[in-house]
matplotlib code that plots the C-alpha trace (Angstrom):
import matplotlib.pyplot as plt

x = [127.5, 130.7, 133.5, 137.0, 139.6, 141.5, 145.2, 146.3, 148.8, 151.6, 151.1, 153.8, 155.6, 153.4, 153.9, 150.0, 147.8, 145.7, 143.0, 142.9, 145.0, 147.2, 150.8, 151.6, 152.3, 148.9, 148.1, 145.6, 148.8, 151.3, 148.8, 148.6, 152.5, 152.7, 150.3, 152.5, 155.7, 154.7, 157.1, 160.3, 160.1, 163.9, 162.7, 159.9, 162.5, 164.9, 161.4, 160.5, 164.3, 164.3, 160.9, 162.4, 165.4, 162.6, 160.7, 163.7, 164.7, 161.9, 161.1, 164.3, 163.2, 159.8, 161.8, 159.8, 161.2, 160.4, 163.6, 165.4, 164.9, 160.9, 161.6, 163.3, 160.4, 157.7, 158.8, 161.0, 160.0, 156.8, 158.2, 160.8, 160.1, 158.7, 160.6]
y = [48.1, 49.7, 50.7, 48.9, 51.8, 52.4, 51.9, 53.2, 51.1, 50.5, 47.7, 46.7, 46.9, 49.3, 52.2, 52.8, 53.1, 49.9, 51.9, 54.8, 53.7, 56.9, 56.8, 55.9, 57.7, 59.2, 62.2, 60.1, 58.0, 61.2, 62.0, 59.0, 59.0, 62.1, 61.3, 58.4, 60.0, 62.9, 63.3, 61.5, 63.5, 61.6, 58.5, 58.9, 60.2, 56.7, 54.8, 56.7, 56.7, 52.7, 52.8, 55.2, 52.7, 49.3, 51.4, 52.7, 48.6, 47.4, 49.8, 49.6, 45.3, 46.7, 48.9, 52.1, 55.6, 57.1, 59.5, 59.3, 63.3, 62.6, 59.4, 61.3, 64.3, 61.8, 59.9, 62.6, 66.1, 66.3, 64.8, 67.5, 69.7, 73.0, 76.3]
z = [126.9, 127.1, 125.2, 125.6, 126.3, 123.3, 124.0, 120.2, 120.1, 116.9, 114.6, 113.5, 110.9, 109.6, 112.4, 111.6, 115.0, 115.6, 116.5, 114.3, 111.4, 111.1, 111.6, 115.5, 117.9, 116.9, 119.3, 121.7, 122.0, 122.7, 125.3, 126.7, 126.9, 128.3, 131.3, 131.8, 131.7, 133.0, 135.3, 134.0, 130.2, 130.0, 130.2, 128.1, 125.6, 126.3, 125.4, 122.6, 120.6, 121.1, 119.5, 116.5, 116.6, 116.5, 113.4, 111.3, 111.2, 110.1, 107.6, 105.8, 105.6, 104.1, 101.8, 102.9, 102.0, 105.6, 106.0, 109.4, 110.0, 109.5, 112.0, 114.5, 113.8, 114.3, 117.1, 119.1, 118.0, 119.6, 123.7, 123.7, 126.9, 125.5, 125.7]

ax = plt.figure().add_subplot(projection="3d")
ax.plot(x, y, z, "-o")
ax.set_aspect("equal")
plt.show()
């Protein structure tokens, strides 16, 4: 028998990966993200800020304390072309 591809996908409103539980995008996600993007790095930028834009919402409804900096770090910061 095998094993159903893991997407890692978010669950929302949690942010957390579906598939590993830590907070998405989890680095199998970046990966995959990358790959899919991989050669349109603004688009995958567009995607990723309307995501951060989706999360920040609906963690202010759930009251979190996730700062916009660490939002913008954990969404953005790692897509941005290095060097």
């Amino acid at each position: 028998m095998s094993r159903r591809r893991q997407e890692h996908l978010p669950s929302r409103p949690t942010w957390r990966c579906q598939d590993c539980g830590i907070a998405w995008p989890c680095s199998p996600a970046k990966l995959r993200l990358l790959g899919e993007y991989r050669n349109d790095r603004a688009a995958l930028t567009i995607y990723l800020a309307v995501l951060q834009a989706e999360a920040a919402e609906q963690f202010a409804e759930l009251k979190s304390d996730v700062s916009p900096a660490r939002l913008r770090d954990r969404f953005l910061g790692w897509a941005s072309p290095r060097g």
